[in-house]
C-alpha atoms as one frame of an Amber mdcrd trajectory, in Angstrom:
protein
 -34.746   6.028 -40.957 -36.409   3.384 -38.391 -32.794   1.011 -38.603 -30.985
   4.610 -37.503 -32.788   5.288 -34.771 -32.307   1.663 -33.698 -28.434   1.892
 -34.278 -28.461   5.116 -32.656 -30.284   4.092 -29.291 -27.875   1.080 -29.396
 -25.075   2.730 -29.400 -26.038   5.241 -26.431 -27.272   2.231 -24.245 -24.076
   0.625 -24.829 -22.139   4.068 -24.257 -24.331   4.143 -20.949 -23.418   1.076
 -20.074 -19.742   1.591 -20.029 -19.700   4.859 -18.663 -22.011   3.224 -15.638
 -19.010   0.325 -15.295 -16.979   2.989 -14.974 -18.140   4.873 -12.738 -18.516
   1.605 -10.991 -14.962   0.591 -11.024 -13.767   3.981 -10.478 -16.091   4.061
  -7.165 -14.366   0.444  -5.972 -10.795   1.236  -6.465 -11.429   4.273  -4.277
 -13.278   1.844  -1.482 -10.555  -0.046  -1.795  -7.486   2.761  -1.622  -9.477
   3.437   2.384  -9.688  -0.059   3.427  -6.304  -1.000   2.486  -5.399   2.674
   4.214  -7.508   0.982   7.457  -6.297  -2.539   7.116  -2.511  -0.534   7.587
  -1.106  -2.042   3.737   2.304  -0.958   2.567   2.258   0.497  -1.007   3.000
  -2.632  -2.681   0.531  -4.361  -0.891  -1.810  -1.562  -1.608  -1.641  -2.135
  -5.214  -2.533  -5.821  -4.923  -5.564  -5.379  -3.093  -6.937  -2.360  -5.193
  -6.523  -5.043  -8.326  -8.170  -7.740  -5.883 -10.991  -5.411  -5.053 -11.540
  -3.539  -8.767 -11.362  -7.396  -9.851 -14.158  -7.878 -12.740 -15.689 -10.410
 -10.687 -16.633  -7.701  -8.100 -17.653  -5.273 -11.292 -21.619  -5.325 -10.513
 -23.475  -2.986 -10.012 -24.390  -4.432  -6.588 -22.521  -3.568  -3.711 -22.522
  -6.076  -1.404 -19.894  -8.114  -2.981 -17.096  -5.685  -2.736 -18.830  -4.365
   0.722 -18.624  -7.914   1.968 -14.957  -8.392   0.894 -13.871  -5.463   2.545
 -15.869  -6.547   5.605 -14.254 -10.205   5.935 -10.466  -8.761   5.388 -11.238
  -6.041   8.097 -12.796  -8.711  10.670  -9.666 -10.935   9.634  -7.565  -7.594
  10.808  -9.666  -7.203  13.993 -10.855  -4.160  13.061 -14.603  -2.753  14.004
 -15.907  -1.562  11.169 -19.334  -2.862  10.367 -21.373  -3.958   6.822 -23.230
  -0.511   7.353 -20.626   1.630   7.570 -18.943   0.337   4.738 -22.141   0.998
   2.945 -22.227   4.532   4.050 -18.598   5.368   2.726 -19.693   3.923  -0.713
 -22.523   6.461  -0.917
């Protein structure tokens, strides 16, 4: 009964965990569909930096790493759009 319950609450934390991940990569690839739509990308080049941005090394569940990427390709651009406000449009 005990090793179940065990099995059981492993599984759902692991379920949890993917479905967070998810969620997670789901909520970059759409940060990174309005950048690239900012940063002016033609559809080919919009692919490539969705895959750059959704990249597993940007897959935490922090988001200054992909907010900071965004940030240095949009100050490359010369365009004004600030840490915060990048911030705001993830939430």
């Amino acid at each position: 009964m005990f090793k179940n319950n065990v099995i059981e609450n492993k599984k759902k934390k692991d379920f949890l965990k993917k479905q967070r991940l998810n969620v997670i990569d789901l909520r970059n690839k759409f940060l990174a569909e309005w950048a690239s739509n900012i940063l002016e990308l033609n559809d080919k080049e919009k692919l490539t930096y969705i895959k750059k941005v959704t990249n597993a090394n940007f897959q935490r569940e922090e988001n200054k790493f992909v907010v900071k990427k965004i940030e240095d390709d949009f100050i490359s651009r010369n365009i004004k759009i600030s840490y915060k406000e990048i911030e705001l449009k993830i939430k």
